[in-house]
C-alpha positions in Angstrom: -19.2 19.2 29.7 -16.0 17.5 28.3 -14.2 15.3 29.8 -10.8 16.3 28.2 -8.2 18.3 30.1 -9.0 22.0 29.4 -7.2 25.2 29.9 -5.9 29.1 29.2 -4.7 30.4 25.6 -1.4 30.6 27.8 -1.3 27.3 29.0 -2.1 25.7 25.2 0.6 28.3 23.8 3.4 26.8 26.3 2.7 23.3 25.8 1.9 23.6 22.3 5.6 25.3 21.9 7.0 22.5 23.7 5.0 20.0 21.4 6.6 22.1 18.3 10.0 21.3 19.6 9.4 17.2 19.3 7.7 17.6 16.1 11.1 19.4 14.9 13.3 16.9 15.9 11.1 14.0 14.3 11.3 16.4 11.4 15.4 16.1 11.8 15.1 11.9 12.0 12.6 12.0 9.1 15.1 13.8 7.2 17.9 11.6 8.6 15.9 8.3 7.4 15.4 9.7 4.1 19.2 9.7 3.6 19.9 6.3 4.7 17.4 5.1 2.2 18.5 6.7 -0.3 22.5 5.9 0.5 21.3 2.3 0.8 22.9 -0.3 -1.9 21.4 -0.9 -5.0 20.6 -3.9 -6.3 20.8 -4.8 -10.1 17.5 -6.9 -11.4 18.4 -9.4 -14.1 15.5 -10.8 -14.5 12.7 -9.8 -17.2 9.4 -8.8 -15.8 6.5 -8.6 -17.9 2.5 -6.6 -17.3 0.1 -6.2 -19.0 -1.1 -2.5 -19.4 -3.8 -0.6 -21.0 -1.1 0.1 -24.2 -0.4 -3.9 -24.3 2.5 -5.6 -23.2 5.3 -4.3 -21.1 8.7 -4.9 -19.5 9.9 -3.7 -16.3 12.0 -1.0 -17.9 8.9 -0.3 -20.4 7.3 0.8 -17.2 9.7 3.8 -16.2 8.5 5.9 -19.5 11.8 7.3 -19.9 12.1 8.2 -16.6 15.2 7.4 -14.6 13.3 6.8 -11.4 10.3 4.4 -10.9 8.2 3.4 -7.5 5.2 0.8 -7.6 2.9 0.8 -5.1 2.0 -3.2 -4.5 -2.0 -2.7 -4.9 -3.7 -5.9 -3.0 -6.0 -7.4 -6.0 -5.7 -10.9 -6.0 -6.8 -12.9 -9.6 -9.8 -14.1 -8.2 -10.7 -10.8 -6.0 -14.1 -9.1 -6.7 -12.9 -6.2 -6.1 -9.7 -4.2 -4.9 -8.6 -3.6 -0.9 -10.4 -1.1 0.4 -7.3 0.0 2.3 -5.5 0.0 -0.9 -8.3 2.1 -2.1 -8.0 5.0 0.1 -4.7 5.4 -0.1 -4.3 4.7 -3.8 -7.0 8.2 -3.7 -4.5 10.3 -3.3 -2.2 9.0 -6.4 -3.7 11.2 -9.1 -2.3 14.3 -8.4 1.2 13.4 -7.0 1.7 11.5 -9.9 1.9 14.1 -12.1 4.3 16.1 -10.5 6.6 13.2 -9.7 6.3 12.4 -13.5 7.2 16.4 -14.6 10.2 15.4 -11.9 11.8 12.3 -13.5 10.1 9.9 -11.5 6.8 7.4 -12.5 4.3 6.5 -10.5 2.8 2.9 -10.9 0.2 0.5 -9.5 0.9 -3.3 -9.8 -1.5 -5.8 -9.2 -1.9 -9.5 -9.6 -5.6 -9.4 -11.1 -6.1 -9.5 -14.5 -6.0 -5.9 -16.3 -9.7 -6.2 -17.1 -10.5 -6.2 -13.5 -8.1 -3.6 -13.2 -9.6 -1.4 -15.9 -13.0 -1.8 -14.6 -11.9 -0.9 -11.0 -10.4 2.0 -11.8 -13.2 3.3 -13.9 -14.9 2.5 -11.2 -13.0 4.4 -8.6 -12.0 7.5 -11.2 -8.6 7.1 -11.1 -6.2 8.6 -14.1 -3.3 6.7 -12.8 -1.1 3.9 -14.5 -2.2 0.3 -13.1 -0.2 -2.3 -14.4 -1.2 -6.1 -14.3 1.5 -8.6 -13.3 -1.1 -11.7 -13.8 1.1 -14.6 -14.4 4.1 -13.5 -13.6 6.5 -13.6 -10.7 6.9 -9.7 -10.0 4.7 -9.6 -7.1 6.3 -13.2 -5.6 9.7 -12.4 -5.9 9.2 -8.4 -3.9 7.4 -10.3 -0.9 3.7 -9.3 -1.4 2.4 -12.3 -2.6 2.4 -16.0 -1.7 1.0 -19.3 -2.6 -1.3 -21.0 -0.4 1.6 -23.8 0.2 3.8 -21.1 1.4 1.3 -19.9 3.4 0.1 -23.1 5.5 4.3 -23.5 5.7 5.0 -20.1 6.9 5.8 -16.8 4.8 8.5 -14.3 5.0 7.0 -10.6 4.8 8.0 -7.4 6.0 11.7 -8.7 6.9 10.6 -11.2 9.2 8.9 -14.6 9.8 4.6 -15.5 10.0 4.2 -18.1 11.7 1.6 -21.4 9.0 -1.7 -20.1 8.4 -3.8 -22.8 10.3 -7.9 -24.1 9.0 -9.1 -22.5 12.3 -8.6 -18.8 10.0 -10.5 -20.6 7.2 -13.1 -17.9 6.7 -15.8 -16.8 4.2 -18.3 -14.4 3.6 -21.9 -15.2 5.6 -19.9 -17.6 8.0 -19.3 -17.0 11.4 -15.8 -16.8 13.3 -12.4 -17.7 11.4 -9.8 -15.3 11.9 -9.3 -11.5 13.0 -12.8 -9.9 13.1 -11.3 -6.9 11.6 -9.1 -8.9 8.7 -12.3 -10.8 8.0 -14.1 -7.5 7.3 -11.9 -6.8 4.9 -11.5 -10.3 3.0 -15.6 -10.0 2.8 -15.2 -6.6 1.1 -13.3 -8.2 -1.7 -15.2 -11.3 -1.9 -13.0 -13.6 -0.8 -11.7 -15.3 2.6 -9.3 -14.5 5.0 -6.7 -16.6 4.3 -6.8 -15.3 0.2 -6.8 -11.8 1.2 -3.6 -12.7 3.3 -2.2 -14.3 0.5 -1.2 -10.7 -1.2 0.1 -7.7 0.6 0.3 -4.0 1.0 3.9 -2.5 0.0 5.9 -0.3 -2.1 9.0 -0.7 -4.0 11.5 1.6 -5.9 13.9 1.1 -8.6 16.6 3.3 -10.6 17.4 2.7 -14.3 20.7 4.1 -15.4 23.4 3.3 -18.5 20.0 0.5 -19.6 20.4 -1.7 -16.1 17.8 -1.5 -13.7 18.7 -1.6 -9.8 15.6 -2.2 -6.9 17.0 0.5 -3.9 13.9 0.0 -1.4 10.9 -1.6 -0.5 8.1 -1.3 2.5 5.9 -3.3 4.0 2.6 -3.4 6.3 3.2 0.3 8.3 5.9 1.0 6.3 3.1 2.3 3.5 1.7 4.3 6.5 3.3 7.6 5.0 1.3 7.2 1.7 -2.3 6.7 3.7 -3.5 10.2 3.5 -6.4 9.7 5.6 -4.5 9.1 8.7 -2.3 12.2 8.3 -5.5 14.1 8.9 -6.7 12.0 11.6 -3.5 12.4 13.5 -3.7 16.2 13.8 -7.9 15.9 14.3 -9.0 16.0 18.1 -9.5 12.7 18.5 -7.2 11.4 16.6 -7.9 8.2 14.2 -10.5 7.1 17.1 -11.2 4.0 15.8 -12.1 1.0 16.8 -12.0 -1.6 13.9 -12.1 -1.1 10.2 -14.0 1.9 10.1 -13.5 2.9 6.6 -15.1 1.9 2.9 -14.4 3.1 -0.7 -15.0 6.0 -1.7 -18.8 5.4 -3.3 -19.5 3.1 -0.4 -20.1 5.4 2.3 -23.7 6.2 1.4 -24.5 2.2 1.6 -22.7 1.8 5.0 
């Protein structure tokens, strides 16, 4: 017998009207906060960027494929990484098809990472992914758009998401096969890329978007930690399953992982 409230076809048909009603007007803000990002200032980037891609070298503007409209999705891959965030991962499964479309509609779809493209390359193949993964190895891309830091700035105190961390301390200090050292659920994760807590920390989930127009490009918006919530597919399901995301701790893996869980 469950334990969850039950009822009539009637009783689920009024509430679930009412329900409709909220989900309308978060509709109506949704809407509204697409607006305000979009009316928000740009600002022009001066500086030259430069990847490395599976075509060789590019720039920035080399990136947008002469497209006026470009977003990067800030993929955690550290240099030293064995492999990509598996939260990264699932979310970066649903980029294939969108990225088509948003391509037919003016608009490229990119991956940046800091590992080198080789690891890159072999992580896509990997994963089965068709979409374009730049590498920003070297360079100061992923530094100056707030999703990666040195260690200095770490063990001083970082700036991400719009606001203040408070030094990353030795008690953290975490690696695989070692016990304790940091959030049990963080150090799960760090493990799953081969490295430890504090270098998984040291690059971050976001997304950014730029405009090119008369040969200047301008950065309009960027995202941070739940900010990238919209793009984690996963968890639009979960939200409308019964339980909802029911979880616990890091529940998920990649994609060709599950069967080794």
């Amino acid at each position: 017998m469950t334990a969850h409230r039950t009822g009539t076809r009637e009783e689920w048909l009024a509430e679930r009207l009412d329900l409709l009603e909220a989900e309308k007007e978060l509709t109506r803000q949704s809407d509204e906060l697409a607006r305000r990002r979009q009316a928000l200032p740009w600002v022009r980037v001066d500086k030259t960027y430069e990847f490395q891609i599976d075509d060789g070298e590019a720039t920035l503007a080399d990136l947008f494929r002469g497209r006026s409209q470009l977003l990067v999705y800030h993929f955690m891959f550290g240099p030293d990484w064995e492999a990509g965030c598996p939260t990264c991962s699932i979310i970066a499964d649903t980029f294939d098809k969108p990225a088509v479309h948003l391509a037919n509609h003016d608009v490229m779809l990119w991956a940046v990472s800091r590992a080198p493209l080789e690891k890159l390359q072999d992580y896509k193949r990997r994963m089965g992914w068709s979409f374009p993964w730049a590498s920003s190895n070297g360079g100061e891309f992923n530094f100056d758009f707030n999703v990666s830091f040195t260690e200095a700035q770490q063990q001083e105190g970082i700036d991400y998401n719009f606001r203040g961390e408070a030094p990353t301390s030795d008690a953290f200090r975490w690696r695989p096969g070692e016990e304790g050292g940091g959030d049990a659920a963080e150090a799960k994760l760090a493990a799953m890329c081969g490295v430890d807590a504090p270098a998984y920390h040291r690059d971050r989930p976001g997304m950014s978007a730029f405009v090119l127009e008369d040969g200047v490009i301008y950065h309009t918006y960027s995202a941070y930690a739940r900010g990238v919530d919209a793009f984690f597919g996963t968890y639009r399901w979960l939200d409308r399953a019964p339980k909802g995301r029911n979880e616990t701790g890091i529940w998920w893996r990649r994609r060709d992982e599950y069967d080794k869980a």
